[in-house]
Structure formats: structure tokens, C-alpha cells
N, C-alpha and C positions, 0 to 999 in steps of 0.2 A: 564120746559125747560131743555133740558138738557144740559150738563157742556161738555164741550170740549176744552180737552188743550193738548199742543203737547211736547212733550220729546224728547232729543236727540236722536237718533237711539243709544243703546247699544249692547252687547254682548249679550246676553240675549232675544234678540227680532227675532232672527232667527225664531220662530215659525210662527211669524204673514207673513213674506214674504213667509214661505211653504204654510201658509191658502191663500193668497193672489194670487202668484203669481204659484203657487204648483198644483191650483184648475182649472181643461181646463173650466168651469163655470166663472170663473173670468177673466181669460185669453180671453174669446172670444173676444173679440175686439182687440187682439193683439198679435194675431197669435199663440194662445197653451200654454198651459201650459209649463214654464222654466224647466230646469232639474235642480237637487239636485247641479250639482256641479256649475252650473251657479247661481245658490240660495244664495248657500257657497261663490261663489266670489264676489254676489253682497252683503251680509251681512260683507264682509271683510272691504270691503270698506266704507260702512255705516257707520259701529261702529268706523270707524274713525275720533281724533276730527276733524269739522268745515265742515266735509261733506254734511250737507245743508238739512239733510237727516232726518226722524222724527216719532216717531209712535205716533199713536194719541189715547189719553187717553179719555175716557169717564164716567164721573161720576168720582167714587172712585175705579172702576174696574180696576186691576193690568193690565190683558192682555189688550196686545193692541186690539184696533179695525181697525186700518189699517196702513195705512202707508202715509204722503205728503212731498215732497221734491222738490226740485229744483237746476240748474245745467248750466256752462255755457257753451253756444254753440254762433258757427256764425249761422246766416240766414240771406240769401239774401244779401250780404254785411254789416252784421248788427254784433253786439256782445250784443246777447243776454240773459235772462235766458230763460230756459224752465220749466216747471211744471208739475209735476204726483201726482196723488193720486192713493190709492186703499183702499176703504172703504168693511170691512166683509160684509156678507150677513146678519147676525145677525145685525147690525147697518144702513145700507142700509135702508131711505126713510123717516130718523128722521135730517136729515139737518146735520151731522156730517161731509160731505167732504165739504159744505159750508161754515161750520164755521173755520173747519181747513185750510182748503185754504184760509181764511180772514186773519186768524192767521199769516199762512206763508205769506202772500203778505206784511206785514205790516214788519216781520223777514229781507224782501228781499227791499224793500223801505227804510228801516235804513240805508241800506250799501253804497246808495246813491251813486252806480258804474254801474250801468248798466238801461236804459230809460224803456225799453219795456221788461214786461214776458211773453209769448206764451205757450199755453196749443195747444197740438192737439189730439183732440180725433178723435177716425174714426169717419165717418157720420152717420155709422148705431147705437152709443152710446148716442141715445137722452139723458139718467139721465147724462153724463158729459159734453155735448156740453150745457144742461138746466141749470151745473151750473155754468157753463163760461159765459152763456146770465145773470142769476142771479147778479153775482156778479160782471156786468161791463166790461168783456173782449169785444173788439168788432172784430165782426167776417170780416176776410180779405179775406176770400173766402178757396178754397178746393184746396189742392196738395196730390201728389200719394208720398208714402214714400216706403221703404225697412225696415220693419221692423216685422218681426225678421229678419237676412240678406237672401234671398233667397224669402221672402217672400216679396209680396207688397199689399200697402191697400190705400184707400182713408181719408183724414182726413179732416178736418177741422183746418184753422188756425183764434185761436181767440189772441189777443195782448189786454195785460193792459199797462197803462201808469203809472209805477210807482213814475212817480215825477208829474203827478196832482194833485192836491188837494184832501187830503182824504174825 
């Protein structure tokens, strides 16, 4: 089995969000590959403390394997979190964005401040929408989003209930 455990986002981890978010292979379900200096500003913020934000360790291996976090937003008159992951190609299909998203659900259920987390993956992202069915989100149906800004996609909204019982 393998061991997955998650880290605060550091200084130091800007590599895994070039492999991640860097790669148009990664990015296909949302809309291309970032550029360097969007990269740079989303790692500024990261390695910030309490940013919610996390790279996910596997085994004893130093480099990350990806990246899970979560973030607050309204939806639908709601005050929500939302949740991302981005698991490497190297690590992809051994249950590492399942476990880590257990992880952080449990990070984000301590804080005991917000009901509902929301993942939305596009429609066309069977392995993320398979692990939001997995791990208990229930799916609320499909909305059209802007994202990256110019750009628009379909996604899927799935909601966990973070104060049920675990």
C-alpha cells in the first residue's frame, strides 16, 4: 500500500506546480497549460502560512507528487470550500489523489466553519469526477463555468457534507 501524506505547501515546491500545472497534458481539462508568472503567483500565495494549500508526499520520496488544497468561495448563496487536486503522471492510478483528498477533507471538517466542500471537475475528467463518486461527494448536477477567464467548460458539481458523520 502505499503511504500518502500531505505537507504544507513550501518555498521550495514551486517545481511540482511547473510539473503540474506547467504541463498542457495536465492542464487538459482546464483550459492549458498556466504561464510561469501565473505559476510564480500562485506559489506566492501557497507557501503562505494557513493557505490550505498542500503537496502531497509519497512513501519517503522528497519531491512532491502533486499538489491538494482547498479555498473559500460563495456558491449559489452558500459559503463554501472548494477543492483541487493535481496528482503527477508518475503517481496517477495508485489511489494517491484519494487518499490525499481523505486527508484534506478531514484538515477541512476540524475547522468546523463551513457545511459543504465542492469539487468540480469538467465532465470530460472521468479519473476526478470517479474520485468524488469514490470518496462520497454527491453529485448535484453539471454548470458551465469561465475558467480560465475567456475561456468556458462544463463541469460537474459534486458536495461533501463535512459535519456527517465520518
Amino acid at each position: 500500500m502505499t503511504d500518502v501524506r500531505l505537507e504544507p505547501w513550501g518555498t521550495g515546491d514551486v517545481g511540482v506546480l511547473h510539473k503540474a500545472l506547467g504541463d498542457p497534458a495536465m492542464m487538459l481539462y482546464l483550459g492549458g497549460p498556466e504561464t510561469a508568472e501565473k505559476i510564480a503567483e500562485r506559489q506566492s500565495r501557497y507557501e503562505q502560512p494557513g493557505s490550505r494549500q498542500y503537496k502531497i508526499v509519497v512513501d519517503d520520496e522528497l519531491e512532491g507528487a502533486g499538489w491538494v488544497g482547498y479555498w473559500e468561495r460563495e456558491w449559489l448563496d452558500q459559503d463554501i470550500y472548494e477543492v483541487g487536486w493535481s496528482v503527477l503522471p508518475a503517481y496517477q492510478g495508485r489511489g494517491v489523489a484519494g487518499l490525499a483528498t481523505t486527508q484534506l477533507i478531514e484538515v477541512a471538517r476540524a475547522e468546523r466553519d463551513r457545511r459543504f466542500m465542492h469539487a468540480y471537475p469538467s465532465v470530460d475528467n472521468a479519473p476526478s469526477n470517479a474520485i468524488c463518486r469514490k470518496l462520497g461527494f454527491e453529485l448535484l448536477g453539471a454548470h458551465e463555468f469561465e475558467y480560465p477567464p475567456g475561456s468556458f467548460m462544463t463541469c460537474n458539481d459534486w458536495r461533501f457534507d463535512l459535519f456527517a458523520a465520518a
